[in-house]
KEKE-3310 file (N, C-alpha, C; in steps of 0.2 Angstrom, whole numbers, plus 5000, padded with zeros to 4 digits):
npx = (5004:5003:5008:5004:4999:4986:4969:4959:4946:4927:4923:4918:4906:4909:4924:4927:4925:4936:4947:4948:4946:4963:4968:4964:4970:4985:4990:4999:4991:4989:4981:4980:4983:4975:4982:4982:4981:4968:4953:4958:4957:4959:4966:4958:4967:4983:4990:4998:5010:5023:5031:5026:5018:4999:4987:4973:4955:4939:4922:4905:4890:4872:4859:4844:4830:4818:4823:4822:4810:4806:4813:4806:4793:4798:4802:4791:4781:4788:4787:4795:4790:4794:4810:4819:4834:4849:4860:4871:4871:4875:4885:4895:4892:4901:4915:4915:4915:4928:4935:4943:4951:4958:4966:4976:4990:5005:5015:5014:5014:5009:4996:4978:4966:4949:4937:4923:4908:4892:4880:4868:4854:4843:4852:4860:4871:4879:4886:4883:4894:4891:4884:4896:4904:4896:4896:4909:4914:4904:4886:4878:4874:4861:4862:4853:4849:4838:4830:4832:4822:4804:4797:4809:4815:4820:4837:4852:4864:4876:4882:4889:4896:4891:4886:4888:4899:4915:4927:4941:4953:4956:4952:4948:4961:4972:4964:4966:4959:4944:4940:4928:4919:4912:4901:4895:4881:4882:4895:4912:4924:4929:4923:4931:4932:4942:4941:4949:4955:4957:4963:4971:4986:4995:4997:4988:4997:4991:4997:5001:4993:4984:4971:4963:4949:4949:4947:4952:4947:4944:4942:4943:4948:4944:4944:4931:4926:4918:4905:4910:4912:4915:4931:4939:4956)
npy = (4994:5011:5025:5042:5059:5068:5063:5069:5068:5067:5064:5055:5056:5050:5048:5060:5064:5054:5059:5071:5066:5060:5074:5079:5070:5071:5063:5056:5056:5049:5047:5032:5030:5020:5007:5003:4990:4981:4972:4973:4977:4991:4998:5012:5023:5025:5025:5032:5030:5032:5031:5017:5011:5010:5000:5007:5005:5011:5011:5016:5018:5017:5024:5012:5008:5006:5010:5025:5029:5028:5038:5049:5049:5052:5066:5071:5071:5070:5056:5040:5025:5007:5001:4987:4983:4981:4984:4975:4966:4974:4979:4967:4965:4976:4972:4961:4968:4977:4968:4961:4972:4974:4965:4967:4972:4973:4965:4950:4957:4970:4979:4982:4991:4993:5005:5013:5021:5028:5036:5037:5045:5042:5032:5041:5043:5033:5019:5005:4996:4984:4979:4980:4969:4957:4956:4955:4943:4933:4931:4930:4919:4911:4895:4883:4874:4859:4851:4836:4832:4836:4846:4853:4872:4875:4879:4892:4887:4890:4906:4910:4915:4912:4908:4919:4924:4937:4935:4926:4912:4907:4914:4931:4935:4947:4956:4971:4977:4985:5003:5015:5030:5044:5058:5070:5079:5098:5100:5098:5091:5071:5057:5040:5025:5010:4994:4979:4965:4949:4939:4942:4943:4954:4967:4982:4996:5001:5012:5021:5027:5034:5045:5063:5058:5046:5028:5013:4995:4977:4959:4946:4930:4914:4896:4890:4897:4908:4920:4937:4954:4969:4978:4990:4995)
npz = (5000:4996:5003:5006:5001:5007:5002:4988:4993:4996:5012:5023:5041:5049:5049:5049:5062:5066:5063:5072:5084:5084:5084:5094:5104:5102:5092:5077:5060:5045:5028:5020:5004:4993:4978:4962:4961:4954:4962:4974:4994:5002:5020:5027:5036:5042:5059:5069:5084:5097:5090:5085:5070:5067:5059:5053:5050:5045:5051:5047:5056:5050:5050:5046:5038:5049:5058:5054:5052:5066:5070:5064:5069:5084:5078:5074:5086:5095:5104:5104:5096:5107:5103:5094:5099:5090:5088:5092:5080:5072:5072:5074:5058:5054:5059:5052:5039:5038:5040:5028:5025:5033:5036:5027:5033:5034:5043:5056:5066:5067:5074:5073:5070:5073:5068:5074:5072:5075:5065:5071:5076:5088:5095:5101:5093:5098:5103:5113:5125:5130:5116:5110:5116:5115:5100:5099:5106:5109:5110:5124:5135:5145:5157:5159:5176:5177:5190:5197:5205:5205:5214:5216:5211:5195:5189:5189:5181:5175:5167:5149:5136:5120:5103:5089:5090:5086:5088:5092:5096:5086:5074:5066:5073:5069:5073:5080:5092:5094:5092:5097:5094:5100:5103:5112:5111:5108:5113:5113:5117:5110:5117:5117:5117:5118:5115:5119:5108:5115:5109:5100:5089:5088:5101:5106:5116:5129:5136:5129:5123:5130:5136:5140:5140:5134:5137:5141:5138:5142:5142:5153:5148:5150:5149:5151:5144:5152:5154:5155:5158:5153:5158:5165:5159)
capx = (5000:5005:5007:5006:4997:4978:4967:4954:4938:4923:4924:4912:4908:4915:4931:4931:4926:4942:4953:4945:4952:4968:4970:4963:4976:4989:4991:4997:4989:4990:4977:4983:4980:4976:4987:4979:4978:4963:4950:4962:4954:4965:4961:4958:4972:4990:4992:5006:5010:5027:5038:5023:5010:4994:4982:4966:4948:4932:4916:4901:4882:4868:4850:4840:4823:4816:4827:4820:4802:4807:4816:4800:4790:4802:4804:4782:4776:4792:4791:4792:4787:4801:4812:4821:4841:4851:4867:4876:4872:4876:4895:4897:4894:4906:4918:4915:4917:4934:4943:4948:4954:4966:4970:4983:4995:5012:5016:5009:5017:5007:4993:4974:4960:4942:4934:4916:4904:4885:4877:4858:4852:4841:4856:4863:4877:4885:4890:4882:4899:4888:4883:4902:4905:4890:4898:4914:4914:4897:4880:4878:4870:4862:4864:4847:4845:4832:4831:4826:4815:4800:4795:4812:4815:4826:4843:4856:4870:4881:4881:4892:4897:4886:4887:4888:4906:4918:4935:4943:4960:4956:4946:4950:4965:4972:4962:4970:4953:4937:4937:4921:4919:4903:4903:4888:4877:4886:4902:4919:4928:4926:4924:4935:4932:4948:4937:4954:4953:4963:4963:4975:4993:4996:4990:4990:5000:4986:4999:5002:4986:4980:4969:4957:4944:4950:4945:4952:4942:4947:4938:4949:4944:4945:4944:4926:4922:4912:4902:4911:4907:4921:4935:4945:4965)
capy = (5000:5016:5032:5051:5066:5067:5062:5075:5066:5069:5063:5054:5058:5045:5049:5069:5061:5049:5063:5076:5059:5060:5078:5079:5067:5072:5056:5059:5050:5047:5042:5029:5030:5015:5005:5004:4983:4978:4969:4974:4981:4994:5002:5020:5027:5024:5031:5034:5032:5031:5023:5012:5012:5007:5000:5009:5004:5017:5009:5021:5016:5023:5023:5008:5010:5006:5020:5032:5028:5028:5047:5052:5048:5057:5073:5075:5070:5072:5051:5035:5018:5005:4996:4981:4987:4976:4986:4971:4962:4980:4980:4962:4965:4979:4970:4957:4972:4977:4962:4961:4979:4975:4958:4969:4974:4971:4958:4949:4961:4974:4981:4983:4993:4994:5010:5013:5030:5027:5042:5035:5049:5038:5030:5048:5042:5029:5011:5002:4993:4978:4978:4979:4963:4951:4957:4954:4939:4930:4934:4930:4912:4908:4889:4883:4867:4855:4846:4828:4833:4841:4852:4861:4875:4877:4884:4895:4886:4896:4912:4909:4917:4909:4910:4924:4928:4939:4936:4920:4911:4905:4918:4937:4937:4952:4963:4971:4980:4989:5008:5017:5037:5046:5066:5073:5089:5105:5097:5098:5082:5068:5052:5036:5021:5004:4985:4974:4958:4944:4933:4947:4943:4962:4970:4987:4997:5007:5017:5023:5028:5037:5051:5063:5057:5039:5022:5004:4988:4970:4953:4940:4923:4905:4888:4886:4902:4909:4926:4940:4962:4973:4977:4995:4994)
capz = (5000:4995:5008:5002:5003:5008:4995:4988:4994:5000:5021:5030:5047:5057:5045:5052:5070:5069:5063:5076:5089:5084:5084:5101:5107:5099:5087:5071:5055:5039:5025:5016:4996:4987:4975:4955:4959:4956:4967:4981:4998:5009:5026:5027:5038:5048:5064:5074:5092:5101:5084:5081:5067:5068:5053:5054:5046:5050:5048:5050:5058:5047:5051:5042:5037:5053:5064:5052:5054:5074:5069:5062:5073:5086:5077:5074:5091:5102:5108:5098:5101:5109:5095:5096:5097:5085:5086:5092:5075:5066:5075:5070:5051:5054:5060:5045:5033:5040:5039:5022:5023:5038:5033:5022:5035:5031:5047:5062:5074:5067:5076:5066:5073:5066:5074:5075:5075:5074:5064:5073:5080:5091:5101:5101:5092:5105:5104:5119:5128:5129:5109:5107:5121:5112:5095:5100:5112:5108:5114:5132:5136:5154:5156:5168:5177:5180:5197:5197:5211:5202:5218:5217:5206:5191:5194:5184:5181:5172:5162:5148:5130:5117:5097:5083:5091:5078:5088:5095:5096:5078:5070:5065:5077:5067:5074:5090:5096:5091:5094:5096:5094:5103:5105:5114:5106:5112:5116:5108:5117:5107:5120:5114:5119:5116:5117:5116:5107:5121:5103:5093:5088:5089:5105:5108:5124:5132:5141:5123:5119:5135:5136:5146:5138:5132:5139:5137:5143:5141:5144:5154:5145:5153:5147:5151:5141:5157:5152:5159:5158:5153:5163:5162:5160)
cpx = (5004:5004:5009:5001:4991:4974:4961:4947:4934:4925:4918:4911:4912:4922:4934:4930:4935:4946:4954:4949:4957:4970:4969:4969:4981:4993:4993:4996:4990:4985:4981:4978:4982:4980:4981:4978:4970:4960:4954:4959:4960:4962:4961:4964:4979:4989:4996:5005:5018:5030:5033:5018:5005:4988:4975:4959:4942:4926:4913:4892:4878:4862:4846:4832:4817:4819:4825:4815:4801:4808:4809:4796:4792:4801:4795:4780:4781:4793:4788:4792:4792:4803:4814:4827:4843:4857:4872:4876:4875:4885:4896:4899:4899:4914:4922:4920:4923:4940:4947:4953:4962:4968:4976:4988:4999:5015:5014:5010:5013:5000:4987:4970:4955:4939:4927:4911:4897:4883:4870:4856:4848:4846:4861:4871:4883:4881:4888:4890:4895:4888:4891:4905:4903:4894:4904:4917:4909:4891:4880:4871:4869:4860:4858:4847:4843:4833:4827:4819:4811:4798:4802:4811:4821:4831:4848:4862:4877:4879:4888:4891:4894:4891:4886:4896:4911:4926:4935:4951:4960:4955:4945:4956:4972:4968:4962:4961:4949:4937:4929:4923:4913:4908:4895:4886:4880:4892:4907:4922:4924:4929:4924:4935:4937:4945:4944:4951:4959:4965:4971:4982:4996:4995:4992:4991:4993:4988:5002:4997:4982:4979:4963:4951:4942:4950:4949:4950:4947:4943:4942:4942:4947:4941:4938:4921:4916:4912:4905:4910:4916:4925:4938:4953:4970)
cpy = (5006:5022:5039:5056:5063:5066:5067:5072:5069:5063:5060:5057:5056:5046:5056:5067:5059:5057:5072:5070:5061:5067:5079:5076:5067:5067:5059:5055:5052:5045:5037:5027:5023:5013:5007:4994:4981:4972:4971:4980:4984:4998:5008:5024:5023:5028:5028:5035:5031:5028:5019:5014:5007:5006:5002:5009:5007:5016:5016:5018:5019:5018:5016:5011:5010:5011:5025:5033:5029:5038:5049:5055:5052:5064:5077:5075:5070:5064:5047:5029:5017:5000:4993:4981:4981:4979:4982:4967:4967:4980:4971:4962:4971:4979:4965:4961:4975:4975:4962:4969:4979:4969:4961:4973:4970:4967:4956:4956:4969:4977:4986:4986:4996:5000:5013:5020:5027:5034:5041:5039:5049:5037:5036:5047:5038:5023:5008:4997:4986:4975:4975:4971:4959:4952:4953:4945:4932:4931:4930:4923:4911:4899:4889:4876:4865:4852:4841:4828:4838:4846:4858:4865:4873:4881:4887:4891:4888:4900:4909:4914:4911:4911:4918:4929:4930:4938:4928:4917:4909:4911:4927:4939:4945:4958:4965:4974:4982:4996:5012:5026:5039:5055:5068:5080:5095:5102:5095:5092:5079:5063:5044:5029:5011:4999:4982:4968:4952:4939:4936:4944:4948:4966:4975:4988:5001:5013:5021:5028:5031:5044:5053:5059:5049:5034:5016:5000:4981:4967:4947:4933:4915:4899:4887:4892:4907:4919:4929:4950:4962:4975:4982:4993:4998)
cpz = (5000:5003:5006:5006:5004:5002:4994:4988:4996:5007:5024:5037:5052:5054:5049:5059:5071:5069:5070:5081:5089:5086:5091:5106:5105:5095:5082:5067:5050:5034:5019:5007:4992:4981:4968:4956:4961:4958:4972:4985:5002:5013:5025:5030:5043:5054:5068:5082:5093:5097:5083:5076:5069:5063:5056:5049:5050:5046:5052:5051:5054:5048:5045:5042:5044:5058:5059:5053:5063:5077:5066:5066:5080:5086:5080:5080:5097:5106:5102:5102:5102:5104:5098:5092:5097:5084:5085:5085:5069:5068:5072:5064:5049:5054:5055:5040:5031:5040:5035:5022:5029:5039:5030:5027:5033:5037:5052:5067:5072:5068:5070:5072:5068:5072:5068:5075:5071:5071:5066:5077:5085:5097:5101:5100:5097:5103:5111:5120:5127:5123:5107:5109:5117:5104:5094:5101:5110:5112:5121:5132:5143:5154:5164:5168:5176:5187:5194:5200:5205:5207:5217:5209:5201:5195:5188:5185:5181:5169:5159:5140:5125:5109:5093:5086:5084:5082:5093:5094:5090:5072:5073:5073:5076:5069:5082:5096:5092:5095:5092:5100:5096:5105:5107:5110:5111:5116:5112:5108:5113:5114:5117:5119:5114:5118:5113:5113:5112:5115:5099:5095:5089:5091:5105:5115:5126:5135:5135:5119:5125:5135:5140:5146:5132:5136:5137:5142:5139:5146:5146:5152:5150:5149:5145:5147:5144:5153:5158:5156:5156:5157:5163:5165:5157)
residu = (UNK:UNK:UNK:UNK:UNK:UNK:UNK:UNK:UNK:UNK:UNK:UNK:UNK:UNK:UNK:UNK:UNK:UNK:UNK:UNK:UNK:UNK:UNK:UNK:UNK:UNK:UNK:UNK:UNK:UNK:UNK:UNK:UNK:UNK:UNK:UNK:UNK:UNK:UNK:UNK:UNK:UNK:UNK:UNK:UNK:UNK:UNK:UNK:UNK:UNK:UNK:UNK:UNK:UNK:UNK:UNK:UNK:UNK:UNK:UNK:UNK:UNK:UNK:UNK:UNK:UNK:UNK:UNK:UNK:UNK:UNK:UNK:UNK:UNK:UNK:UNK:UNK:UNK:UNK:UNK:UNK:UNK:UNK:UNK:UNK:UNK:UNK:UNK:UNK:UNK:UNK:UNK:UNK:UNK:UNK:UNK:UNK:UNK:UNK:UNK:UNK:UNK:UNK:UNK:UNK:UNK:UNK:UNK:UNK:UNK:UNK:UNK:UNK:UNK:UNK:UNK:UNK:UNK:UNK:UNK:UNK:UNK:UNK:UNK:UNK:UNK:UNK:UNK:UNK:UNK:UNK:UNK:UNK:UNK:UNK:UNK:UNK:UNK:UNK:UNK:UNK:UNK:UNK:UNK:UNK:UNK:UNK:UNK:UNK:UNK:UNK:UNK:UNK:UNK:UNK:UNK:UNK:UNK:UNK:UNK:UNK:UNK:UNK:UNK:UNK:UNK:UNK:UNK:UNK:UNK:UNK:UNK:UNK:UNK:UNK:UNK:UNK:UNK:UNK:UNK:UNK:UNK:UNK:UNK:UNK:UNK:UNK:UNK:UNK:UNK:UNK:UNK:UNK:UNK:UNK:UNK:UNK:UNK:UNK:UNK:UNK:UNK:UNK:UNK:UNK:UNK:UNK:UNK:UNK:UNK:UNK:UNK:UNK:UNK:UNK:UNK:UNK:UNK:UNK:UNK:UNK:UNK:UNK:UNK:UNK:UNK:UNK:UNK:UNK:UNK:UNK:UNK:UNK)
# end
């Protein structure tokens, strides 16, 4: 992949988010300009920390047909009915669409992040941490007993990590984390959230990447895959 000067596009938002990120924390980045080989996917941007790069892909959330009917409904009467939030399946496909793009770093040891901005006016542009955890990790399974005894109750076994998982010791271990961008109405910081992946070949330092207004979580895994919450580090 080629690297030069900025290219004369038009910008998504989550693109002018990301780059409003970096300047905030004094990162410097890069876009990186596509080769002329055809079919070949490249990520959007390099960025810079402390001597290292780091390959960057910037998916962006946008309303489907149903969160616009939901916005509608909003704007005319001020409240709308309760929908049924699918983001974790929308970070998922995000995550999918990603890959190919940061499959093409140049070696294992080189750190990939896919970074996330919802434009859904609804979830006031924020990532639920959970969405990203179920996305991530697998949706959340509670495991119930039976007793032999009919008089007793049922009982919870375990809570454990379930299917539709995007990271594992096999599967997308190239990807060091998932960042997610959120800025409130009338407010300048932009708050930055770092979802590691415990799978990646390429982890990133946290102590590299700290800021007022930046986070990192991680999920310790065990053997028996027990469901566990985010962690900050």
């Amino acid at each position: 992949m080629r690297l030069g000067a900025i290219m004369a596009v038009t910008e998504t938002i989550s693109e002018e988010m990301f780059r409003r990120f970096c300047k905030q924390n004094r990162i410097r980045y890069t876009r990186i300009i596509p080769s002329d080989e055809q079919g070949k996917k490249f990520p959007d941007f390099w960025m810079y920390r402390w001597f290292r790069r780091i390959l960057v892909e910037i998916k962006q959330l946008e309303p489907n047909e149903e969160d616009k009917v939901h916005i509608n409904e909003l704007e005319s009467n001020g409240v709308t009915s309760v929908r049924e939030v699918k983001t974790a399946n929308r970070v998922r496909k995000k995550i999918d669409s990603a890959m190919p793009q940061l499959r093409t770093r140049p070696n294992d040891r080189t750190p990939a992040i896919c970074v996330l901005y919802s434009t859904i006016s609804l979830d006031r542009s924020f990532i639920d941490p959970f969405h990203v955890l179920t996305a991530m990790y697998g949706e959340e399974v509670v495991d119930i007993g039976l007793p032999v005894d009919p008089i007793k109750s049922p009982y919870v076994r375990g809570i454990r990590f379930g299917g539709k998982r995007k990271v594992s010791s096999r599967h997308n271990t190239t990807l060091s984390a998932v960042l997610t961008l959120h800025i409130n109405p009338g407010e300048e910081n932009i708050t930055s959230s770092f979802y590691h992946n415990a799978f990646c070949t390429a982890p990133l330092r946290p102590r590299c990447l700290r800021g007022r207004h930046t986070r990192h979580y991680w999920v310790k895994i065990d053997d028996r895959n027990t469901f566990r919450e985010w962690e900050k580090f």
